[in-house]
C-alpha positions in Angstrom: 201.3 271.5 50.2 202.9 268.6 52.2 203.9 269.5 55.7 207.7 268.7 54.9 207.9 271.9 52.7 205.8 274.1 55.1 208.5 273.5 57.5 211.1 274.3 55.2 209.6 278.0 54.5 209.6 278.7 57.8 212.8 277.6 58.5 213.7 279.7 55.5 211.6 282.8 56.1 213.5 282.7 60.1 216.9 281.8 58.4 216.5 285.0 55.9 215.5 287.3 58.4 218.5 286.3 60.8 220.6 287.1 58.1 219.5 290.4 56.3 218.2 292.0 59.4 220.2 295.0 60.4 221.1 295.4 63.8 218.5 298.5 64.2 218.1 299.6 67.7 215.4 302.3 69.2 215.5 304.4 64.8 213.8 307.7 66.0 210.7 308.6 64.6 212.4 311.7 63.6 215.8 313.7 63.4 216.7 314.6 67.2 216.3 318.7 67.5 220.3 318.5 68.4 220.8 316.9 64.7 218.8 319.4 63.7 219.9 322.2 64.9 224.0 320.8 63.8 221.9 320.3 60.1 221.0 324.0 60.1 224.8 325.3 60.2 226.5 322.4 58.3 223.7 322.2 55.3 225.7 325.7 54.5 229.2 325.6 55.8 230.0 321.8 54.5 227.1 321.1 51.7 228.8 318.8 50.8 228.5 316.2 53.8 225.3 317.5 54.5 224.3 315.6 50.7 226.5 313.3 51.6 224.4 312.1 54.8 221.1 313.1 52.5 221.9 310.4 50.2 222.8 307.9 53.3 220.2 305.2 55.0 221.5 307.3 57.8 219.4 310.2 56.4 216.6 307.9 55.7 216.4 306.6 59.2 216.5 309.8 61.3 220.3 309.2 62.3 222.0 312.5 61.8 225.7 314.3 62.9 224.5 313.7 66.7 223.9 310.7 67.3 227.1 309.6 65.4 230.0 312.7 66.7 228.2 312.6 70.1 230.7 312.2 73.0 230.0 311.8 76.8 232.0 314.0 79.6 235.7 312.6 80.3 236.0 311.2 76.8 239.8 312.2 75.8 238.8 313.3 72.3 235.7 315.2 73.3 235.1 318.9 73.2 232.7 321.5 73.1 231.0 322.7 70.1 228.2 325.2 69.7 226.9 324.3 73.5 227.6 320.5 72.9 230.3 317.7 73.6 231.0 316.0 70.8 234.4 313.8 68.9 235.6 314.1 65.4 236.3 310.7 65.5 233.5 308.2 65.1 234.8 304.7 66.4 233.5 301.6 65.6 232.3 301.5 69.3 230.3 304.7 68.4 228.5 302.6 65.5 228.2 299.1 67.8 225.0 301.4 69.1 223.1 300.4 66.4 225.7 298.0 64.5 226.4 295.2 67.1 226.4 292.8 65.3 228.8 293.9 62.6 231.1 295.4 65.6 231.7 292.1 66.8 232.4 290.4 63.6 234.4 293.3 63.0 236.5 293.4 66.4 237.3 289.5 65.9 239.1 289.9 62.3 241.8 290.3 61.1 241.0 294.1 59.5 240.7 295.1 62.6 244.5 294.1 64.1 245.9 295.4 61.0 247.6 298.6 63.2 249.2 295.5 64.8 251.9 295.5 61.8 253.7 298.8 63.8 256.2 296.1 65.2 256.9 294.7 62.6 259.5 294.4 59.8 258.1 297.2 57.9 258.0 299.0 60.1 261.6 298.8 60.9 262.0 300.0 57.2 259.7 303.3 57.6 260.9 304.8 60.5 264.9 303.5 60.1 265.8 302.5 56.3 263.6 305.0 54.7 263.2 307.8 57.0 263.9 309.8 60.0 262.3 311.2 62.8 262.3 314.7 61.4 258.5 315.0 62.0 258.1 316.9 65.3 254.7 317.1 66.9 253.2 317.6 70.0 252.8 313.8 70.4 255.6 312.8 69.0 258.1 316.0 70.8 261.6 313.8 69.7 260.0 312.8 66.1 258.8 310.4 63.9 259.1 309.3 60.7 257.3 311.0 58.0 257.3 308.0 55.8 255.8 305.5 58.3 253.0 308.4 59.2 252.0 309.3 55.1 252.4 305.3 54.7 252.1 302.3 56.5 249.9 304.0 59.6 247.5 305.3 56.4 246.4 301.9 56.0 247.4 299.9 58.9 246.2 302.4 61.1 248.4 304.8 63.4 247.8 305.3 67.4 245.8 308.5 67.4 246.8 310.4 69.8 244.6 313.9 71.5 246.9 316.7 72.2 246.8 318.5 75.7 244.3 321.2 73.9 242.2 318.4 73.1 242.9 318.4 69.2 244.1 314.9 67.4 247.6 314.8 66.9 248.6 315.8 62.8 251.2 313.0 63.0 247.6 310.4 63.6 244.9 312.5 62.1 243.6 312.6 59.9 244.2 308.6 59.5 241.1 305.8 58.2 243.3 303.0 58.3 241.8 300.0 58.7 243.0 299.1 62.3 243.5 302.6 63.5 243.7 302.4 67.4 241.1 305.5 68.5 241.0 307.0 71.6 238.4 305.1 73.4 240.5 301.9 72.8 238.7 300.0 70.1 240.2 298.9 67.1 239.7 299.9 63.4 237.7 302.3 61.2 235.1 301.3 60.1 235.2 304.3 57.5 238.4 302.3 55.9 235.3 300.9 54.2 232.5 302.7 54.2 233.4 306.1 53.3 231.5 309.2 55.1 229.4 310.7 54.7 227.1 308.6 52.5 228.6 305.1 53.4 227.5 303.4 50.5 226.8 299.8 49.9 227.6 300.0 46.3 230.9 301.6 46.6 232.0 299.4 49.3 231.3 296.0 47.0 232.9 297.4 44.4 237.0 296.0 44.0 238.7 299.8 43.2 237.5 299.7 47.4 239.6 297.1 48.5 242.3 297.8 46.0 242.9 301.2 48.4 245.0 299.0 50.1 245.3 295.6 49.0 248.0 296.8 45.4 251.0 297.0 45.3 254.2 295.0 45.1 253.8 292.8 48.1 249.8 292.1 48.2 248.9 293.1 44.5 245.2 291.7 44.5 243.6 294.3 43.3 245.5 294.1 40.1 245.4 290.4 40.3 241.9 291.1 40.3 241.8 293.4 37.0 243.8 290.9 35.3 241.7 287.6 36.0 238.4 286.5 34.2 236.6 287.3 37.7 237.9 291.3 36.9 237.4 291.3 33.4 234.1 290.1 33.7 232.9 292.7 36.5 233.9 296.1 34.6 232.4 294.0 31.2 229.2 293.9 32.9 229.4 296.3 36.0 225.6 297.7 34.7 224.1 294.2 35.8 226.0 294.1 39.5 222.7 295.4 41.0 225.2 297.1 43.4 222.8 298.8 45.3 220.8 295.5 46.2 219.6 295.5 49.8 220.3 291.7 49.8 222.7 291.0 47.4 222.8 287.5 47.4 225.0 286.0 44.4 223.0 283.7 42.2 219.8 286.1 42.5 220.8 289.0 42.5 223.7 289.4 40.4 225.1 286.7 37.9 227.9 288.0 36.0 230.9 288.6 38.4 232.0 288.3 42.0 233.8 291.4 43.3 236.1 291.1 46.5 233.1 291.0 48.7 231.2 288.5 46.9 233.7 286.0 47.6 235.1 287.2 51.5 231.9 289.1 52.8 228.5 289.3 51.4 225.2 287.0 51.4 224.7 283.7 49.2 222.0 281.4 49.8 224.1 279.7 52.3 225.8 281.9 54.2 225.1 285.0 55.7 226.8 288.8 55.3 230.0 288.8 57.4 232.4 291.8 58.3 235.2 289.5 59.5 236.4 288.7 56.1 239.2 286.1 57.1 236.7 283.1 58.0 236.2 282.3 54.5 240.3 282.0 53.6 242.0 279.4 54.5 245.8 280.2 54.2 247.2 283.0 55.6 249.7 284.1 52.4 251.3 286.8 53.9 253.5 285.0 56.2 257.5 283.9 54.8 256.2 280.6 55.3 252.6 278.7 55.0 250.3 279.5 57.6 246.3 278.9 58.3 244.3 281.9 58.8 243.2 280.3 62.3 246.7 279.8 63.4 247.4 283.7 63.5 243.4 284.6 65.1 244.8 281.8 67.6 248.1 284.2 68.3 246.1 287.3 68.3 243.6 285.5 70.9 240.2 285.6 68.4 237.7 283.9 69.3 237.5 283.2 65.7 240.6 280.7 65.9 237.8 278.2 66.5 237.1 278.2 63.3 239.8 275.8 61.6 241.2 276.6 58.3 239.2 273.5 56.5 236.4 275.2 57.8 237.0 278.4 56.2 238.1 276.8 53.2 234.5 274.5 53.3 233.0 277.8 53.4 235.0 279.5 50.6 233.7 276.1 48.3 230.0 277.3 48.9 231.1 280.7 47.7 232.7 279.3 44.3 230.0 276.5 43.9 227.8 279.7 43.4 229.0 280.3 39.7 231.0 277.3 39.3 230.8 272.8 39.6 232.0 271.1 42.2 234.7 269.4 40.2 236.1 273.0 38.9 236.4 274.4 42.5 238.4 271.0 43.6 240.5 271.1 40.6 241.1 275.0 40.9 242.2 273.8 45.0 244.7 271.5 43.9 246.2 273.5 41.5 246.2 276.6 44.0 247.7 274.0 47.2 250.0 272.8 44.9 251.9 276.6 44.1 251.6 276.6 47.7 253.9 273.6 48.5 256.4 274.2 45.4 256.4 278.2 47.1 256.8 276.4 50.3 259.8 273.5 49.3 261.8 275.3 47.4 261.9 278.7 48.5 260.3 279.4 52.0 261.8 276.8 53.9 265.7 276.5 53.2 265.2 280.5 52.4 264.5 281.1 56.0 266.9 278.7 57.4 269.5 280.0 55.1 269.0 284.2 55.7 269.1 282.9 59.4 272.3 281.6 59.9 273.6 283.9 57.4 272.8 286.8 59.9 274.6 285.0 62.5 277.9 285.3 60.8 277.1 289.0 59.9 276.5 290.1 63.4 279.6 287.8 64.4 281.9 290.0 61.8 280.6 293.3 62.4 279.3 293.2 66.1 278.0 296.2 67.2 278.1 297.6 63.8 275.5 294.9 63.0 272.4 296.6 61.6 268.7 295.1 60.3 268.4 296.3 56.4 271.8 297.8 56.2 273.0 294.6 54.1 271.9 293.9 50.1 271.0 290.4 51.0 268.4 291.8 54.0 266.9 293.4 51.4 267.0 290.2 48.9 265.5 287.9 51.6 262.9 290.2 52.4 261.6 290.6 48.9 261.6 286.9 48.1 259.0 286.3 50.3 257.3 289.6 51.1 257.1 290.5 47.5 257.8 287.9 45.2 256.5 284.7 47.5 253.6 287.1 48.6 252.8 287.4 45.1 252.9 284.0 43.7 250.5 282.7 46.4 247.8 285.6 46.0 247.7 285.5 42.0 247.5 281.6 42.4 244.7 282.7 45.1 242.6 284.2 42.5 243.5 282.7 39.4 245.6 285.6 37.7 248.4 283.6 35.4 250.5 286.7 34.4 251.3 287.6 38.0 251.7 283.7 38.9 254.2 283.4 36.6 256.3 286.9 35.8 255.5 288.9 39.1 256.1 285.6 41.2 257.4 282.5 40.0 260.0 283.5 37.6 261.2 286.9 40.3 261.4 284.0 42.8 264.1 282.4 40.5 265.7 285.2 39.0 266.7 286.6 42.8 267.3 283.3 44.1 270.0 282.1 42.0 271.0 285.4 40.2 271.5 287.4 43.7 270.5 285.5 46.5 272.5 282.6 46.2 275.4 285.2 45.3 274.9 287.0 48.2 275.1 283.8 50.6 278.5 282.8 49.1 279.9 286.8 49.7 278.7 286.5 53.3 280.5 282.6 53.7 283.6 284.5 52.5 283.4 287.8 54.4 283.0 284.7 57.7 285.7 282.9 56.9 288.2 286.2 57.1 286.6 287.0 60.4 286.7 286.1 64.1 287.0 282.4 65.0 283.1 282.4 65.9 282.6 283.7 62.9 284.7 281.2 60.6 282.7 277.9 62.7 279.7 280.0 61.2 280.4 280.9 57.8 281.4 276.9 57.4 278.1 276.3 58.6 276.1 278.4 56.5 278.2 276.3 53.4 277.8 273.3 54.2 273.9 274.3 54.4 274.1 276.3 51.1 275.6 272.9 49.5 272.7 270.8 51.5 270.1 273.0 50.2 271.6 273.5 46.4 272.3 269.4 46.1 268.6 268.6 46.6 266.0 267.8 43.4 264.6 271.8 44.1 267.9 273.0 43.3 270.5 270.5 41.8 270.2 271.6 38.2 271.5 274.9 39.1 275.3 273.1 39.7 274.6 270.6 36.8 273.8 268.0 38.9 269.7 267.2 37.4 268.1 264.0 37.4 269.5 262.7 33.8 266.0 260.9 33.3 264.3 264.2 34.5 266.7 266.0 31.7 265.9 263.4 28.8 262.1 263.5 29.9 262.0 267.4 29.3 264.3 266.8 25.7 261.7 264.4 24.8 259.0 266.5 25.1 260.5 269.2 23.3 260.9 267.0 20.4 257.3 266.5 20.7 256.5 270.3 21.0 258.6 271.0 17.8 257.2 268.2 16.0 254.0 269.4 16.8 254.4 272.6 15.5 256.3 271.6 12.1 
């Protein structure tokens, strides 16, 4: 055996080990007598955690209720039980004792920030447009709003809050959303994922995981997922996953399907397990307009905006080139960028610019009566982008046609020229009856509704397309018919 290749097992054997070791610090030779002694109660009054945690590695390396639920004096959260300090809540801090390494890759994605969201838009919606602030608690003494507390805060995460008694505020407990704020300051729940008491590998690679969260009208992967070959194929042959696979590297040991994690988190040959799931996506498609994953870690202040998004994306190319050729995966990127720009061009940008100025010459008419989401066209604007544009770039994402084309492209259309253009030309006529501010705005907004309808994107909508672009698309209907005699 040359010397060449004896070096390259090493560097192997050390490049596995790095990357399937598990961050195990100071595993007790046995259960600790204070797990024990919790064991001895619990094994009868919750059997059902206690097989829970009999099932789990936890079990299997002499971590029990203890070490996990202990808390330290002066913790807000803790109190005593049975002669002990000790926290329902188990923080990703809590499991950075023995999980560093995935606490830090954790802590540094974007999962993590997702309780970040409680300024934003949707928020707006929950506690104002949908509900009220008829949900008194002791944390929340003037109310909050029961939709924003059974909804966004249940995946996003809520602030959880510890009453005066010491008990977790009902309005933030119970709560596993993903970037739950706890009450020693870190970010996340890392049981968003890994669901106690068990925390099972298997059920956290499998999609119906993810889908939790990530379904619906506005991020829809899940059944984005169900519908392309990558979904069909997984429940066809979910029996050869070898879910349970300490390694789990695709290619060895699973061939049939990726699942969410295959493709944003887990081992190839390559690249090693990762819990911050954004460093192998390269556009951020949540965003009204296109964005880079790295550009929003940048404005969150991530270390991992370091990591540019042709980095990601190079990384996302090893992933594919697992199960597919290098000239699919290109192709399959072109295609995908190219839905990106025609969302981008026709939509995103002159959307924006538009719903913009035309909320100028709403809060110039109204005034103080002015109001986010108490307009139809709010409402249109919003889902354009947030459900419709959202939509379009995530089924392109993962290769679903069906939602690329009737859940995005063709919504986009329909509610851009059969309400939202309808809806800009009410507003340009409610401006012009207004205030003299109002009027120099309204004849703004129309002479940028006429820019924006007179370019190639839009002109066909006032009869104005390309004739050779026209006789082009009769010709090839010809053809089609012909075809088809």
């Amino acid at each position: 055996m040359s010397k060449v290749v004896n070096l390259l097992i090493i560097v192997l054997l050390v490049w596995t080990t790095s990357v399937f070791a598990e961050t195990k610090i100071n595993i007790p030779r046995e259960l600790s007598k204070d797990s024990q002694q919790c064991v001895t109660c619990h094994s009868q009054t919750t059997v059902n955690i206690y097989q829970q945690w009999g099932a789990s590695k936890h079990y299997r390396a002499n971590v029990g209720c203890f070490e996990c639920h202990e808390a330290q004096k002066g913790d807000i959260d803790a109190f005593e039980h049975e002669g002990k300090l000790i926290a329902i809540i188990v923080s990703p801090k809590d499991c950075a004792k023995c999980h560093g390494r995935e606490f830090d890759e954790f802590e540094n994605s974007h999962h993590s920030k997702a309780g970040r969201i409680m300024g934003s838009l949707d928020n707006t919606l929950a506690e104002v447009a949908e509900g009220n602030r008829g949900m008194k608690t002791e944390g929340f003494p003037e109310g909050v709003s029961a939709a924003a507390v059974n909804g966004c805060w249940q995946c996003h995460g809520s602030v959880v809050k510890v009453n005066k008694n010491g008990k977790l505020d009902p309005a933030t407990w119970p709560n596993t959303g993903m970037g739950r704020v706890n009450p020693d300051g870190s970010e996340g729940s890392c049981t968003a994922c890994h669901q106690r008491h068990e925390f099972s590998v298997a059920q956290a690679r499998q999609p119906e995981n993810c889908g939790r969260c990530h379904m619906g009208p506005d991020h829809p992967q899940i059944e984005i997922y169900n519908e392309s070959k990558h979904g069909i194929n997984y429940y066809a042959n979910k029996d050869k996953m070898n879910l349970d696979s300490a390694k789990w590297v695709v290619g060895e040991d699973y061939f049939a399907a990726p699942t969410c994690a295959t493709c944003h988190m887990s081992a190839t040959d390559e690249l090693p397990v990762t819990h911050n799931i954004g460093l192998r996506i390269k556009w951020n498609n949540r965003p009204p307009q296109l964005k880079q994953a790295h550009e929003t870690d940048k404005k969150w202040g991530l270390a991992s905006a370091a990591i540019t998004g042709d980095m990601r994306k190079a990384s996302m190319v090893k992933v594919c080139n697992k199960c597919h050729n290098e000239n699919f995966v290109q192709a399959f990127y072109t295609q995908y960028e190219a839905q990106l720009e025609l969302y981008s061009d026709k939509w995103a940008k002159p959307g924006e610019k538009l719903f913009k100025k035309a909320t100028e010459v709403l809060k110039a008419v109204k005034g103080k009566e002015y109001a986010e989401f108490a307009q139809k066209i709010d409402y249109t604007w919003f889902e354009l982008w947030h459900h419709e544009g959202r939509r379009v770039r995530h089924a392109a994402s993962m290769m679903a046609p069906d939602y690329t084309q009737w859940h995005g492209n063709y919504d986009l259309a329909r509610n851009w020229y059969g309400s939202y253009v309808p809806e800009l030309q009410e507003v340009i006529e409610l401006g012009k009856g207004g205030s003299a501010d109002a009027k120099k705005l309204a004849g703004e907004l129309e002479a940028m509704l006429t820019e924006v309808m007179n370019t190639p994107n839009h002109n066909w909508a006032i009869g104005k397309e390309d004739p050779a672009a026209k006789a082009d698309r009769a010709k090839r209907v010809k053809e089609f018919q012909e075809r088809y005699k």
